[in-house]
N, C-alpha and C positions, 0 to 999 in steps of 0.2 A: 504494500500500500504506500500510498505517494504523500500521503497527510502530512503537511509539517506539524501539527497538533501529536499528531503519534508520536512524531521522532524526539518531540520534544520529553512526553510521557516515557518513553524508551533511553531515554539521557543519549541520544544521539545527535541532539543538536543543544547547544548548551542556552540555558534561559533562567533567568534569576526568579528562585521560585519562592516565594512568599507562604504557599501553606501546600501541603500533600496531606492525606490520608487514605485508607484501602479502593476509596473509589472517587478521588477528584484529587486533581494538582491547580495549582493557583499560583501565575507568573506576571511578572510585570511585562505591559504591553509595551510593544518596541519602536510605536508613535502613539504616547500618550495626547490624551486633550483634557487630561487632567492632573496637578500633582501627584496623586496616589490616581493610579489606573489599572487596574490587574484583567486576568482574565482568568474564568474559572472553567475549567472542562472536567469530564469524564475521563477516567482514566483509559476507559474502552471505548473504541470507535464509535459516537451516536449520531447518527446524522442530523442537519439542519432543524430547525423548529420545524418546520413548515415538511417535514416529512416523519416526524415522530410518532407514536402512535398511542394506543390508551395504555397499554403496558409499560409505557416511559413514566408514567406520571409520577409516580414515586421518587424515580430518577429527577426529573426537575422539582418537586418538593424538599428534595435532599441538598438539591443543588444550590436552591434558595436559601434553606437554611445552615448551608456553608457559608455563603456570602455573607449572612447575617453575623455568622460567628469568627470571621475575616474582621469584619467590620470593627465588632466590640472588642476589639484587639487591637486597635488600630485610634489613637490617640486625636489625631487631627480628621476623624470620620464622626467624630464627637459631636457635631453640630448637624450631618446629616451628611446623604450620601444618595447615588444616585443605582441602580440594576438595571441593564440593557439586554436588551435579544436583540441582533440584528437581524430580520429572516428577507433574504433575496440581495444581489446584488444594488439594486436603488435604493435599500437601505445600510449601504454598506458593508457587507457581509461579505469576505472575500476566502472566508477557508467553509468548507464544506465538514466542520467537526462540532456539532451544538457544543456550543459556549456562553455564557454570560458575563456580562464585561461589569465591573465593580467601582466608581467613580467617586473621586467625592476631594478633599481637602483645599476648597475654595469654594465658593457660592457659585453653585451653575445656575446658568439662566439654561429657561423655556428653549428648545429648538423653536 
């Protein structure tokens, strides 16, 4: 498989990781648009949002409350913080590996 999301989870490609456990790893993104910017993935191949299925759902409620406990760990997340899906190219989304992106240590404005 050709996923840079894998090769990262396989330590084949080197990425500063913020949090791992048995089933998600959490790295700082490599163009952030925010001071604290991470990205949270599966540690197993899951595809896009927008092609997941009802049997995932567990998997993004875990994933959620990864992010959640990323956060409360995270000193200047203290005042609030932002969770993203990007699903399809027009909204950004350039790896084909469900991810949730984790934002926060400055006031984001509205898109």
């Amino acid at each position: 498989m050709d996923c840079i999301f894998c090769k990262i989870v396989h330590k084949e490609i080197a990425s500063e990781i913020i949090y791992e456990d048995k089933n998600f790893i959490a790295f700082k993104d490599i163009n952030p648009i925010a001071p604290f910017h991470i990205l949270i993935i599966p540690k197993e191949h899951v595809p896009p949002l927008d092609q997941i299925e009802l049997h995932d759902k567990e998997l993004i409620g875990e994933m959620i409350l990864t992010a959640k406990k990323i956060a409360e760990n995270q000193a200047t997340l203290q005042s609030g913080y932002r969770l993203i899906f990007n699903v399809g190219r027009d909204a950004g989304q350039t790896v084909d590996h469900l991810h949730l992106h984790l934002l926060g240590g400055k006031k984001l404005l509205w898109l």
